[in-house]
N, C-alpha and C positions, 0 to 999 in steps of 0.2 A: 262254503267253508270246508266241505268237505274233499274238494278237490285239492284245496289249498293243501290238508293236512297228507292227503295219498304225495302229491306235489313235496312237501317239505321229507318224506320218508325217502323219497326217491331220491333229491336231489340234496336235501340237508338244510338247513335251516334261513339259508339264503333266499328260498325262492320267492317269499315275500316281497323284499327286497327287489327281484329283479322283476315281479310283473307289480309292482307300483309302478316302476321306471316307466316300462310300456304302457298303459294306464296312464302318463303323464306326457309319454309322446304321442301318445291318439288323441289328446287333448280331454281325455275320460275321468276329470278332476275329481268326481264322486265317487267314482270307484277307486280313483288312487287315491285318495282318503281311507277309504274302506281296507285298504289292503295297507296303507300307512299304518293301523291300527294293528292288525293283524302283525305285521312284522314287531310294533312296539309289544305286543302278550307275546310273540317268540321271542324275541331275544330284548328283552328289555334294558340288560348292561350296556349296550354297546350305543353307541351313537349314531347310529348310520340311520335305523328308520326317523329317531327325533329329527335331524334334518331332512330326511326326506320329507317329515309331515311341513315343516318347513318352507321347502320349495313347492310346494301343492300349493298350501296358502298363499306363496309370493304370487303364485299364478292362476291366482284365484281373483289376486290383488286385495287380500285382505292379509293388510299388511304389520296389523297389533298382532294378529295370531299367528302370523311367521313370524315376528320378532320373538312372540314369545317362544314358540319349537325351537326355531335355533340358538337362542337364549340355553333353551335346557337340556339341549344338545352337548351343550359345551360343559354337563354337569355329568355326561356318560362317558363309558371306557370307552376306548378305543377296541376292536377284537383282539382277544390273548390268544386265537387262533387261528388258522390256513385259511385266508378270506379268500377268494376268487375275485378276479378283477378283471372287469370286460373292458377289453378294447378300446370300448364306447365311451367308457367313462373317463379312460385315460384323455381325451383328444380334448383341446381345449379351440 
């Protein structure tokens, strides 16, 4: 936790966010859980970690409890601020 929080000083509040992402491409489902969590206590308005706890689940294949994240996903803001958007995410 504690590197997360030097991490989030450094980079801003995002960084939650971007090592769930890795964490979900290593296939390291319990720790992108762990850090889904962590992003939803930092930035709790916004929608992006709810869905990401979301896709953890889907690929966890337990699939009530991604219905329900992205269910409550869609009950968060969107960010009212300079989000940063990787590459990665744009590619479909």
């Amino acid at each position: 936790m504690r590197r997360v929080r030097l991490l989030e000083l450094l980079y801003g509040q995002q960084t939650p966010l971007y090592t769930t992402n890795a964490y979900r491409e290593l296939g390291r489902l319990k720790d992108a859980l762990r850090m889904d969590n962590v992003a939803i206590l930092t930035i709790p308005d916004w929608n992006v970690p709810y869905y990401g706890m979301a896709q953890t689940y889907a690929l966890m294949e337990e699939w009530e409890k991604a219905k329900w994240w992205a269910l409550e996903s869609r009950s968060k803001g969107i960010p009212n601020r300079i989000l940063f958007v990787s590459p990665l995410d744009a590619m479909t």
